[in-house]
ZAPA-625927 format. One line per field, with one value per residue (C-alpha): x, y, z; residue number from 1. Coordinates in Angstrom, 3 decimals, decimal comma, padded with zeros to 6 digits, always signed. Layout:
# ZAPA-625927
X (X	...)
Y (Y	...)
Z (Z	...)
n (NUM	...)
# end
This chain:
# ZAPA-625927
X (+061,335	+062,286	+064,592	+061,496	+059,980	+063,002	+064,135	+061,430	+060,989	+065,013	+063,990	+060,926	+063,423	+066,521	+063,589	+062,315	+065,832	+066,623	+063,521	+064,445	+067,563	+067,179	+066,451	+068,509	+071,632	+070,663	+070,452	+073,511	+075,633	+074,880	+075,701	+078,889	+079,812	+077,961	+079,234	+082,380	+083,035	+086,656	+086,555	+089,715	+091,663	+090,853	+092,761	+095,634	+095,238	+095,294	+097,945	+100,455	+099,559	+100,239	+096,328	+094,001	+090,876	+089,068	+090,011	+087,663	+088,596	+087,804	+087,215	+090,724	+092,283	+089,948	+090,195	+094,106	+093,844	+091,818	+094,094	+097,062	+096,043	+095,108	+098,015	+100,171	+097,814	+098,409	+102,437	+102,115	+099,696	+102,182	+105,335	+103,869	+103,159	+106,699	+108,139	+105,860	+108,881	+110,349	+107,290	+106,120	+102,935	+104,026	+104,050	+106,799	+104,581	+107,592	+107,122	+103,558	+104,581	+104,561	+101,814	+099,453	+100,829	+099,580	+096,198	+095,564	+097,133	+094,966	+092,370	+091,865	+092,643	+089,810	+087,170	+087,083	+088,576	+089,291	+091,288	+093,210	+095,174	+093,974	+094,305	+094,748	+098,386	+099,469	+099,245	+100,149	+098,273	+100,483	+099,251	+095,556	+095,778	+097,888	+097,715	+094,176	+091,749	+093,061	+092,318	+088,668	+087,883	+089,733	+088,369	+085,084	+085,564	+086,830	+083,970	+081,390	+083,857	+083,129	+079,667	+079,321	+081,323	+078,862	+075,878	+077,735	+077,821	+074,221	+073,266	+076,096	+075,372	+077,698	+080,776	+084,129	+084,392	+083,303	+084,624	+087,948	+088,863	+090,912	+088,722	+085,717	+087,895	+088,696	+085,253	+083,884	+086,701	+086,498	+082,274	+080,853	+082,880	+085,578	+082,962	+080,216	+082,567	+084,031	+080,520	+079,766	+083,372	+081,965	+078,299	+080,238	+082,587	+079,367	+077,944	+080,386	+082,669	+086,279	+088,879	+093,135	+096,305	+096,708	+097,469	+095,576	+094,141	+094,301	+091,415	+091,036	+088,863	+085,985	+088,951	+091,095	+093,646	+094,580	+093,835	+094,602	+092,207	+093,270	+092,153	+092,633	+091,863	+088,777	+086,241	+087,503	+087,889	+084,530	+083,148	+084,327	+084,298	+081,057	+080,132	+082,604	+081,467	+084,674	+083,636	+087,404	+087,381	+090,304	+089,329	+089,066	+085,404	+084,636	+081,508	+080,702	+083,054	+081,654	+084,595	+083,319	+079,701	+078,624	+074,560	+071,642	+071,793	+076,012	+074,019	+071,254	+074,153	+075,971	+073,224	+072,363	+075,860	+076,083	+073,028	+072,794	+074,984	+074,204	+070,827	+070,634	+072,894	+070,019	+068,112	+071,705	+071,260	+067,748	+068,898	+071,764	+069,494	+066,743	+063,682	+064,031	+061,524	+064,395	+066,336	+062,807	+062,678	+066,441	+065,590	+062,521	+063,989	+066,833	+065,241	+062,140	+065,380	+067,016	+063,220	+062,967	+066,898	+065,769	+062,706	+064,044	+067,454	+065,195	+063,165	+066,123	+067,735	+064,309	+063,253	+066,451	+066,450	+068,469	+067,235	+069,407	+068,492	+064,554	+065,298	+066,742	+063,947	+066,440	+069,800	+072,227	+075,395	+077,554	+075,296	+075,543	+073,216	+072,965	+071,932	+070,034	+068,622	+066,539	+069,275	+072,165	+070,350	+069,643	+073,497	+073,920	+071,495	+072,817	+076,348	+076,640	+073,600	+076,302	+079,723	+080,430	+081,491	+081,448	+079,845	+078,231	+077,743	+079,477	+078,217	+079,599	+076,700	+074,065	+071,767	+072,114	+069,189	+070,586	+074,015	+072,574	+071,197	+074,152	+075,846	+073,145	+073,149	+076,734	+076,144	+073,646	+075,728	+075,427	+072,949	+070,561	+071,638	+075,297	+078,364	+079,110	+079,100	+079,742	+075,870	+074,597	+076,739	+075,899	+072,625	+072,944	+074,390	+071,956	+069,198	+071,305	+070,841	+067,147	+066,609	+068,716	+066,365	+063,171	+064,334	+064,916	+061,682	+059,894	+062,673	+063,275	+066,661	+066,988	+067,372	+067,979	+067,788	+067,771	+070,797	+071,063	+072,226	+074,122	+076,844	+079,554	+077,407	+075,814	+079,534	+080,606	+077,734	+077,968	+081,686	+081,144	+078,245	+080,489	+083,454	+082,442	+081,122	+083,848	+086,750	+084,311	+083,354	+087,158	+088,822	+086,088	+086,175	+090,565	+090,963	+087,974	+089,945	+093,661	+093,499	+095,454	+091,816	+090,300	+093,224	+091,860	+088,414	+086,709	+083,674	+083,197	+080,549	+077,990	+079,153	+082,361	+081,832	+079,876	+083,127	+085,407	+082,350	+081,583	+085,358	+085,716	+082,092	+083,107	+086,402	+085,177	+082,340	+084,836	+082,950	+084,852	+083,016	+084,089	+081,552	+085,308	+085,700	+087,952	+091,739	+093,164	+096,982	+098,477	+100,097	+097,559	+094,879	+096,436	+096,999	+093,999	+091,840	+094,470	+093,447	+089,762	+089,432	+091,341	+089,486	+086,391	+086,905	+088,871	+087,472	+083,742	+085,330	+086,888	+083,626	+081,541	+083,734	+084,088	+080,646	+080,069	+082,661	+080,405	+077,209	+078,610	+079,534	+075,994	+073,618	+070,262	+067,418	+063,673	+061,075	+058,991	+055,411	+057,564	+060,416	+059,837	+059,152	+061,772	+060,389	+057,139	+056,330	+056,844	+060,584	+061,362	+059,705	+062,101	+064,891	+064,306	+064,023	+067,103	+068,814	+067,634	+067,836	+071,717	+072,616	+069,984	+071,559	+074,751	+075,017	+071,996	+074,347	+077,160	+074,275	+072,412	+075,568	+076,314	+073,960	+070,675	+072,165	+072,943	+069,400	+067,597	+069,873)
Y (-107,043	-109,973	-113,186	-115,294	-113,322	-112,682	-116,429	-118,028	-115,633	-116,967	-120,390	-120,009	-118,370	-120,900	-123,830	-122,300	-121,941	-125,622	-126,819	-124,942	-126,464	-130,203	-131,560	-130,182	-129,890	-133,454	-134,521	-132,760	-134,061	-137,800	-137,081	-135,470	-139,581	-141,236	-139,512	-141,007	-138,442	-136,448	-132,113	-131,512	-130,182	-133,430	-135,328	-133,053	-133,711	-137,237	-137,139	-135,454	-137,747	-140,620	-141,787	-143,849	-142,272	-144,803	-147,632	-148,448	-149,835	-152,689	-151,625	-152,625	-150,233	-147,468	-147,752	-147,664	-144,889	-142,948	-143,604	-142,826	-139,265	-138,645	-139,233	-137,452	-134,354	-134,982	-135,239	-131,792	-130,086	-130,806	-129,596	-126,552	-125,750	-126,531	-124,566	-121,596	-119,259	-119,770	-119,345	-115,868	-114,321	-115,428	-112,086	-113,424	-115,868	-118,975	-122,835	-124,382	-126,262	-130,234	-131,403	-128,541	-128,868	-132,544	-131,830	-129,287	-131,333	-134,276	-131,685	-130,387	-133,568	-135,420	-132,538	-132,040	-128,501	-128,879	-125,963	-125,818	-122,571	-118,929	-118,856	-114,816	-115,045	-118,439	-118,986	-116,850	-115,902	-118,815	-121,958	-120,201	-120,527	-123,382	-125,420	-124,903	-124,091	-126,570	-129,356	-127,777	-128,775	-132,098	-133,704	-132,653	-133,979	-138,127	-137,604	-137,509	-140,265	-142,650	-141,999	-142,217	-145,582	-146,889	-145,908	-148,060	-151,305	-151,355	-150,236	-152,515	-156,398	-159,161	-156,706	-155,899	-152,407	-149,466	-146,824	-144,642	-142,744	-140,389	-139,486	-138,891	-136,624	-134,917	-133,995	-133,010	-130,677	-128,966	-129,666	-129,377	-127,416	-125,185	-123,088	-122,767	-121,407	-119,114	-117,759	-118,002	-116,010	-113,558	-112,772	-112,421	-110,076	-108,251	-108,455	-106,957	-109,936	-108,611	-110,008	-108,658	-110,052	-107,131	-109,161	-106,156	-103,024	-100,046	-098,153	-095,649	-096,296	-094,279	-093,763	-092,304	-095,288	-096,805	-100,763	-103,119	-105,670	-108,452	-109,837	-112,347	-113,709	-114,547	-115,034	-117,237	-119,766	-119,070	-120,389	-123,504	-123,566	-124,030	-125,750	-128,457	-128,577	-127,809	-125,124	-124,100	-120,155	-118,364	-116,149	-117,310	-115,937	-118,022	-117,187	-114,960	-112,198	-109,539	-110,150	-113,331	-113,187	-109,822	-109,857	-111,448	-112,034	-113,705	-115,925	-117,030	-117,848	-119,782	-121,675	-122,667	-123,303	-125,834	-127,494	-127,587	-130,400	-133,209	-132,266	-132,426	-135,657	-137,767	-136,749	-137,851	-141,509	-141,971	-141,366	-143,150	-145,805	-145,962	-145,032	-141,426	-142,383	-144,345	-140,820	-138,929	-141,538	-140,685	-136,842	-137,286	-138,223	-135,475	-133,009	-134,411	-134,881	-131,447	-129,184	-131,534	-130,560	-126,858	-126,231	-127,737	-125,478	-122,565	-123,418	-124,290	-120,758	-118,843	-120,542	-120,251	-120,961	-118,112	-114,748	-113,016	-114,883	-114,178	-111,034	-110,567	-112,476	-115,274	-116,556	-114,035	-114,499	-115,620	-114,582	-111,847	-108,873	-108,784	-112,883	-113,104	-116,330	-117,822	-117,716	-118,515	-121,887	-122,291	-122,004	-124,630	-127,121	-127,146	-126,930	-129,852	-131,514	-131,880	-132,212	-128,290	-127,454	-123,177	-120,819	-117,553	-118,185	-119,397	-123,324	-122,951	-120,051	-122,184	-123,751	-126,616	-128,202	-125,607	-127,096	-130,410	-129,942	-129,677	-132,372	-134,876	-133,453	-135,074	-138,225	-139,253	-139,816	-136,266	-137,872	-135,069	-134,195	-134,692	-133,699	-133,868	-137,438	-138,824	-137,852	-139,937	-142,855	-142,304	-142,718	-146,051	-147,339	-147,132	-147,773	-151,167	-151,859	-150,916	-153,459	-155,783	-155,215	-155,307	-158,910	-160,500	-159,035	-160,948	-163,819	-162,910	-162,525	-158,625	-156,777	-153,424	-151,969	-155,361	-156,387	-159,778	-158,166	-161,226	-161,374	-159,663	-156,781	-156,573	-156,283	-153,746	-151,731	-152,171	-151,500	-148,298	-147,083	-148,735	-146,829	-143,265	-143,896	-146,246	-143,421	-140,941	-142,741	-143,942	-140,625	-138,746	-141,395	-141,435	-137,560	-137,270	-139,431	-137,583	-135,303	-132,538	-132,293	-130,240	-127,240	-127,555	-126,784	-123,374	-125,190	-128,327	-130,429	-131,418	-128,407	-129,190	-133,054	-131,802	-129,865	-132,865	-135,209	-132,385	-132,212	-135,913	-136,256	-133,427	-134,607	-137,996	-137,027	-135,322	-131,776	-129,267	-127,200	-127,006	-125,889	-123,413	-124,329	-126,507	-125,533	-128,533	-127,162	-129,747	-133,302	-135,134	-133,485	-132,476	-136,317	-138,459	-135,663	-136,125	-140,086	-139,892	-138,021	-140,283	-143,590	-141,426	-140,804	-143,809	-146,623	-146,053	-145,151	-148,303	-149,966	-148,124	-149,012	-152,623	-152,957	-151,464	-153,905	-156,678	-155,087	-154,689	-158,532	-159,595	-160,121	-157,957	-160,239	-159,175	-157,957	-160,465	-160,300	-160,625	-158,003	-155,158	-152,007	-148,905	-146,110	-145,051	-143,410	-146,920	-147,490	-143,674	-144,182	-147,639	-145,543	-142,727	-145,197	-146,514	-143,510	-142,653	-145,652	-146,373	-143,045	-143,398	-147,032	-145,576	-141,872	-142,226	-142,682	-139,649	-137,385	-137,719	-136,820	-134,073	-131,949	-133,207	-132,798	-129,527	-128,805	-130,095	-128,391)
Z (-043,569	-040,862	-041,680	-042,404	-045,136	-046,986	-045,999	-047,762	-050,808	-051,497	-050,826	-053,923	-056,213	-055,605	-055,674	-059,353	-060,642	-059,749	-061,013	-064,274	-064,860	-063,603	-066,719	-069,255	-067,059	-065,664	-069,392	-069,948	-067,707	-068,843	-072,449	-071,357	-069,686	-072,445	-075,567	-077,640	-079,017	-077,667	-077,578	-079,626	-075,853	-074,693	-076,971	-077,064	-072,993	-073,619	-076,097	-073,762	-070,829	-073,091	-072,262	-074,691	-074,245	-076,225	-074,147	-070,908	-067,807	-065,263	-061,728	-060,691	-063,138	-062,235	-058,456	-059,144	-061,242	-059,093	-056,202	-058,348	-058,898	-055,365	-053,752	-056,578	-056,150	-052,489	-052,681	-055,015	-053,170	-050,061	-051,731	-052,546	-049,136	-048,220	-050,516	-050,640	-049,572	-053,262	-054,671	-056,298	-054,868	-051,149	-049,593	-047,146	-045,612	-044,989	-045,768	-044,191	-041,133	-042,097	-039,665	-041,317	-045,032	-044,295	-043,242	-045,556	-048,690	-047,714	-047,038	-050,321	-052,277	-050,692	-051,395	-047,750	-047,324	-043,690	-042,517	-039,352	-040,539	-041,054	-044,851	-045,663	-043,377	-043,572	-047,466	-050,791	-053,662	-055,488	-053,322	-053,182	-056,791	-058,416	-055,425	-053,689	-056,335	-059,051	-056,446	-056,073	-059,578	-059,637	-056,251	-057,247	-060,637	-059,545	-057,011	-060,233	-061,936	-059,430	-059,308	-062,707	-062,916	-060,327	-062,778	-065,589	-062,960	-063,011	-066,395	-067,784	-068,914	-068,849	-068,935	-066,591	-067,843	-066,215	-068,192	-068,443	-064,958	-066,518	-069,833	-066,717	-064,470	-067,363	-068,687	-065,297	-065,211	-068,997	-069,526	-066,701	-063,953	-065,409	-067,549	-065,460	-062,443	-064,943	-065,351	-061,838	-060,881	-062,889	-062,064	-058,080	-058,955	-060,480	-057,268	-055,273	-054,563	-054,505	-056,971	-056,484	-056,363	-053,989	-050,303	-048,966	-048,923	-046,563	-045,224	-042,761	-039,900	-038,075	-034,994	-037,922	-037,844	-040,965	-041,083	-043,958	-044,648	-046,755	-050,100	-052,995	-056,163	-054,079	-056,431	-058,923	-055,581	-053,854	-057,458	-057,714	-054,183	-054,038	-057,618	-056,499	-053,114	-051,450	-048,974	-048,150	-047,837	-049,405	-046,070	-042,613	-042,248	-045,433	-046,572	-043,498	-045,397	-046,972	-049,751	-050,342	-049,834	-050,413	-049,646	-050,742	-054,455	-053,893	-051,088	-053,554	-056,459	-053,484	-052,839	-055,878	-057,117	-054,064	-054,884	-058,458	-059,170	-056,454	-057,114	-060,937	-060,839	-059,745	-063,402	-064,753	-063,012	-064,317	-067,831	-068,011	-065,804	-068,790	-066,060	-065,207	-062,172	-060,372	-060,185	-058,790	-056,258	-055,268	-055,314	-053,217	-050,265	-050,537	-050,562	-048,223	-045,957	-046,775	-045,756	-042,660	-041,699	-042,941	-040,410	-037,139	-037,637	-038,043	-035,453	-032,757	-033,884	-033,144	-030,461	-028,193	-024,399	-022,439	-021,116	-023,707	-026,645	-025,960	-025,368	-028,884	-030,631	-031,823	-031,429	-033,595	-031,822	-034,784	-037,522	-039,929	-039,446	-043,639	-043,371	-040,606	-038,851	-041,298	-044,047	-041,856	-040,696	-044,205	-045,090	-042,663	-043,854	-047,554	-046,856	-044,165	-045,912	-049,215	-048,606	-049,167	-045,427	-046,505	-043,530	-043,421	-039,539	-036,623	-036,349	-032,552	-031,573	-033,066	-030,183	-028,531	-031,326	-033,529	-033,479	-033,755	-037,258	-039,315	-037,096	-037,846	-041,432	-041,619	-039,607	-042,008	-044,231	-046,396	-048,562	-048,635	-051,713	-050,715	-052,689	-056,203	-056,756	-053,530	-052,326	-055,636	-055,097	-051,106	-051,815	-054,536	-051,802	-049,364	-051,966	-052,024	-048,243	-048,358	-051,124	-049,197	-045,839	-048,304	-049,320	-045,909	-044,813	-047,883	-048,149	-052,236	-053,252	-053,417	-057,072	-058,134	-061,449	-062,864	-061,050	-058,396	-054,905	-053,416	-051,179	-052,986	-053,950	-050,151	-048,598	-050,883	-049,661	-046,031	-046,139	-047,652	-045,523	-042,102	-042,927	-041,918	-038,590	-037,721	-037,867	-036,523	-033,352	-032,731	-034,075	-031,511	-028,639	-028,759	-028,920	-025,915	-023,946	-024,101	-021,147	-023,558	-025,534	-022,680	-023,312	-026,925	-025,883	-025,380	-023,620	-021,137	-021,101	-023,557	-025,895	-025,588	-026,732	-029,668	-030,639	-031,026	-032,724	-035,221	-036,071	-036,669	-038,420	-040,668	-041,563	-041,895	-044,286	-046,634	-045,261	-043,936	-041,859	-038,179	-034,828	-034,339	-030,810	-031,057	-031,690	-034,265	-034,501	-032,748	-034,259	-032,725	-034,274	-037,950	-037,925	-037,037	-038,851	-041,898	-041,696	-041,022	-044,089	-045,830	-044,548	-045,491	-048,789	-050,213	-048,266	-049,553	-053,038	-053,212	-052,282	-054,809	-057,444	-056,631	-056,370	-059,673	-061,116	-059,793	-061,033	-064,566	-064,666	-064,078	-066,517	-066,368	-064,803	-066,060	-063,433	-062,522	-059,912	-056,874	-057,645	-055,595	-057,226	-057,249	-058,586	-055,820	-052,533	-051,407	-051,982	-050,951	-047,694	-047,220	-048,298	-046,579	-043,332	-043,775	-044,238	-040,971	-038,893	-040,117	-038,359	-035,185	-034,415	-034,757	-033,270	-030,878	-027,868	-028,968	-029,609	-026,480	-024,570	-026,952	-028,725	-027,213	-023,709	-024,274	-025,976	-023,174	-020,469)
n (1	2	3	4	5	6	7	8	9	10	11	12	13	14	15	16	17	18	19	20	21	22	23	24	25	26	27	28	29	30	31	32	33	34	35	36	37	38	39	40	41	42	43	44	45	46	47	48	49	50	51	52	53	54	55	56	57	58	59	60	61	62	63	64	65	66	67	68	69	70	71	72	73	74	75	76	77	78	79	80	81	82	83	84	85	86	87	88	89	90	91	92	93	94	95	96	97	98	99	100	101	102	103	104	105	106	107	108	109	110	111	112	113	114	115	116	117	118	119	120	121	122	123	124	125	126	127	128	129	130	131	132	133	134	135	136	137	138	139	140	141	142	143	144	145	146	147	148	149	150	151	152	153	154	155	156	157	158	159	160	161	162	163	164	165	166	167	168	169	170	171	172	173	174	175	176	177	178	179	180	181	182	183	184	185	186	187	188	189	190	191	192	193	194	195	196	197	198	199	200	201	202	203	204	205	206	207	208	209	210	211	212	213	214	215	216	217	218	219	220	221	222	223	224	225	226	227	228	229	230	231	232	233	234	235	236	237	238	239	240	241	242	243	244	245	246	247	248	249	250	251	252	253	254	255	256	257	258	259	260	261	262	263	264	265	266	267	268	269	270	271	272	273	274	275	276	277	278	279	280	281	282	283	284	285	286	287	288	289	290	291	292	293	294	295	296	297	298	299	300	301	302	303	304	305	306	307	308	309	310	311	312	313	314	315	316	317	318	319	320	321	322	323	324	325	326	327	328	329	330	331	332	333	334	335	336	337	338	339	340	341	342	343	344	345	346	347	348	349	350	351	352	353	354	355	356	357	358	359	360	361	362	363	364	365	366	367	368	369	370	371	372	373	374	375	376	377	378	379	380	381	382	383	384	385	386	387	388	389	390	391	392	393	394	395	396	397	398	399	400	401	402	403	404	405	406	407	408	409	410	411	412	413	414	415	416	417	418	419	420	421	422	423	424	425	426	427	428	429	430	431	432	433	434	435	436	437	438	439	440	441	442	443	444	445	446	447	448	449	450	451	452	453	454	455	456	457	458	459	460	461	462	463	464	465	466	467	468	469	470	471	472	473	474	475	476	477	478	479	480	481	482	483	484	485	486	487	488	489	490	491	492	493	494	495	496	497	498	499	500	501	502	503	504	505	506	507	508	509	510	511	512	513	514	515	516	517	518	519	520	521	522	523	524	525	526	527	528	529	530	531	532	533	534	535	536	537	538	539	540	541	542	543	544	545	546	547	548	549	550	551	552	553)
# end
C-alpha cells in the first residue's frame, strides 16, 4: 500500500481518538486547576517545600515564582552536566563543555529541547534521567500554569489573584502528565520501543563484524517527550530511530501524545471560560491551520522538482522507508506546528516548499495547536489583537470575554506576540552576517539562509527541531541560541501573566448590541487572519530569500 493510503487511514484513526477524548480530558484538566481540594502527596510536597497551597497569588508573585524555578532548574540542570564525570551511569563520558551545558540547560528548562550535542556519547544514563527528563515534565507543566493563570485574568472579577504557581506546576506534573506518560512508556515498550540501562548492545553485522549500537532508558523519555512537547531525543536520530519509534502503531501514539494536550486545552478554556463555544472557536482555527500546513507539505514532498526526485515518485532523501512521505510531512506539521521539535525525517531533505512548511509552522507563532500551554495562551493572545483590530475598524472600545481591552491589556499583548520575531530576525540577521557562518553551513544560497532562520525561529519558538545543516558547536552559536530561547520563552510569559493580572482586576462588563461576538465562523475567520498576517508582515521578506527562493529555483 503507498504513503497516501496508509497516511490518511492514520490521520482518521488519530482524528477519532482525539475527538474521543476532548471532552472528558478537556473537562478533566479544568477540574484538576479549579478544584480545592489537595491529593494527600501534594500536601506532603507542599509541606516539605514550606508552600501554602491554599494561598493564591497576584501576578507579581507568580511571574517571580515562575522565574524562580526556571533559573534554579537551569543552574541544576547545568551542574549536572558539569559534573557528569562523578556521576553514576556516565559510562566515562567527562564533564559537558560549558558553552553546550549552557545551551542544553537553558534548552531543556525552557521546553525547547534544542540540542547541539549527539546525546547517546556526550551524556549518561544519569543526566538523561535526573537531569533531562525531570525538566520534560516540569517545563511542560509552568507552560500549562501560565496558561491557566491567563484563563483566571479573564474569568476573574474585581480580583489581583491569579492563582498559586507552585500548587499549578505541581498538578500538571502528578494529574495530568506523570501518569499518563507512565502509561504511554508502557504501551511503547509493548510496541517494540527499547528500554536498558545497558549504554549498548552488540550485534553482528551481515559483513560478520560486530557493531554496538547504543541504547537507553529510552522510552520512559520519548513519553513525556512528546506529552510535554519537548521533542529532545535521548538518540540523535530522535524519532527517526527504530529504538525510539519503532513503526506505525509507536508513530500513531506519538502523534497523538503530541497533540492531545494543546488540543484538548482549548475544551479546558471554554469551561473554565463558562461558554464552551469560545474554546471551539480557538480549536477551529488550529486545526483549519494545522490540515492547511498538512496538505502543502505533502504536496511539496510529492511533487519535487529534480530529475532524481521524479524519478523516485517523491522526495525520500531523509525519510524513513517504514514512514514514508505522507507520514514524515505529517511528523513535521504537528511537531513544528506545537512546540514539540521531535523528527522522524531529516527537515534539511525536505523541498524547497517542503522545508518551508514547518518553518512557517514556527513563524506563526506555533499556534496551530502549539505546545502545552504556550499554544493556548499564544492563541488568547492573538484573539486579543484581533479584538483589538475588530474595534478600530468599528471605533468600539474592544472586549473579550467580558473584559475592557485598553491600553495596558493591548501592550501586554503586543509585547508578547513582538518578542519572538524580534530575536529571530536579529539572532538570524547577526549570525548571517559573521563571515565564520558560511564554515558552519553545508549549503550556500537560499538553502543555506533557511538553515540559520530555521535555527533561530526554532529556538526562538521554544521548538527544538533543527533543518541539521547547520553545525551550532561554536560560542557564538551555543550563546545567542541560549538567549533567543530565553527572550522567547520568558518575555511572552511575563506578558501573559501581566496581562492576566490586569484582566483579573477588571470588573466583567455585560454584552451589549454593539459588542462583537466571539464564539462564530466570524471571529475565527478574524483570528485566523491575524494569525496569518502578523507572520506575512513580518517574515515575508526572510522567506522570499530563503525557502521560496529555493522553491522557485
Amino acid at each position: 500500500m503507498s504513503s497516501l493510503p496508509v497516511g490518511l487511514v492514520q490521520v482518521g484513526l488519530l482524528v477519532l481518538a482525539l475527538v474521543a477524548v476532548h471532552r472528558p480530558f478537556g473537562d478533566y484538566m479544568a477540574r484538576v486547576y479549579t478544584s480545592d481540594e489537595h491529593w494527600r502527596v501534594e500536601r506532603a510536597l507542599y509541606r516539605v517545600v514550606r508552600i501554602d497551597g491554599d494561598s493564591p497569588q497576584r501576578w507579581t508573585t507568580y511571574a517571580a515564582g515562575v522565574l524562580g524555578f526556571s533559573f534554579v532548574s537551569i543552574v541544576l540542570l547545568y551542574l549536572l552536566q558539569r559534573l557528569q564525570h562523578l556521576l553514576p551511569l556516565s559510562f566515562g563520558r567527562g564533564p559537558v563543555e560549558p558553552a553546550t551545558a549552557f545551551n542544553t540547560a537553558v534548552s531543556f528548562a525552557t521546553n525547547t529541547n534544542w540540542q547541539s550535542y549527539v546525546p547517546e556519547s556526550v551524556l549518561g544514563h544519569t543526566v538523561q534521567m535526573t537531569g533531562l527528563t525531570v525538566q520534560n515534565f516540569v517545563s511542560a507543566a509552568v507552560g500549562m500554569a501560565v496558561a491557566v493563570a491567563l484563563v483566571r485574568g479573564f474569568t476573574g472579577t474585581a480580583t489581583d489573584r491569579i492563582g498559586n504557581v507552585w500548587v499549578d506546576i505541581t498538578r500538571g506534573v502528578t494529574r495530568i502528565l506523570l501518569p499518563i506518560s507512565l502509561v504511554a512508556a508502557v504501551v511503547l515498550v509493548a510496541l517494540g520501543g527499547a528500554m536498558s540501562l545497558a549504554s549498548g548492545i552488540e550485534v553482528t553485522g551481515v559483513d560478520g563484524h560486530t557493531y554496538t549500537i547504543a541504547t537507553a532508558p529510552i522510552a520512559s523519555q520519548e513519553a513525556i517527550k512528546e506529552l510535554g512537547t519537548n521533542g529532545g531525543g535521548i538518540l540523535n536520530a530522535n524519532s527517526a530511530h527504530p529504538f525510539s519509534n519503532p513503526g506505525g502503531w509507536s508513530n500513531f501514539l506519538q502523534l497523538f501524545l503530541i497533540l492531545v494536550i494543546p488540543l484538548c486545552l482549548t475544551r479546558t478554556f471554554g469551561t473554565m471560560a463558562g461558554d464552551r463555544r469560545q474554546g471551539y472557536v480557538l480549536l477551529s482555527v488550529m486545526v483549519s491551520i494545522l490540515l492547511l500546513m498538512t496538505g502543502a507539505a505533502w504536496w511539496a514532498e510529492t511533487h519535487p522538482n529534480g530529475p532524481a526526485t521524479l524519478a523516485a515518485g517523491g522526495a525520500m532523501e531523509g525519510k524513513e522507508a517504514r514512514f514514508g512521505i505522507f507520514l514524515s510531512a505529517l511528523y513535521a506539521v504537528v511537531t513544528t506546528g506545537t512546540s514539540t521539535g521531535a523528527v522522524n525525517s531529516m527537515h534539511d531533505s525536505f523541498t524547497g516548499l517542503g522545508g518551508a512548511v514547518p518553518l512557517l509552522n514556527m513563524l506563526l507563532g506555533e499556534v496551530a495547536p502549539g505546545g502545552v500551554g504556550a499554544g493556548l495562551y499564544g492563541m488568547l493572545m492573538l484573539a486579543v489583537i484581533a479584538v483589538f483590530l475588530a474595534g478600530l475598524m468599528v471605533g468600539r472600545t474592544p472586549e473579550y470575554l467580558g473584559k475592557k481591552l485598553g491600553r495596558r491589556e493591548i501592550t501586554a499583548a503586543a509585547v508578547s506576540i513582538l518578542a519572538m520575531p524580534t530575536v529571530v530576525l536579529l539572532g538570524a540577521g547577526t549570525a548571517l552576517a559573521l563571515p565564520g557562518t558560511l564554515d558552519a553551513l553545508n549549503n550556500s544560497g537560499a538553502h543555506g539562509l533557511s538553515e540559520v532562520l530555521y535555527a533561530y525561529a526554532s529556538t526562538g519558538n521554544n521548538n527544538g527541531s533543527a533543518f541539521a545543516g547547520l553545525t551550532v558547536t561554536s560560542d557564538f552559536f551555543q550563546s545567542t541560541l541560549g538567549v533567543a530561547m530565553l527572550v522567547g520563552r520568558f518575555v511572552p510569559i511575563l506578558a501573559v501573566l501581566a496581562l492576566a493580572g490586569a484582566l483579573a482586576r477588571q470588573q466583567r462588563v455585560p454584552a451589549t448590541a454593539g459588542t462583537l461576538p466571539t464564539t462564530g465562523p466570524l471571529f475565527a475567520g478574524l483570528l485566523g487572519g491575524t494569525v496569518v498576517l502578523v507572520a506575512a508582515l513580518t517574515f515575508l521578506p526572510a522567506l522570499a530569500l530563503g525557502p521560496i527562493a529555493e522553491a522557485l529555483a
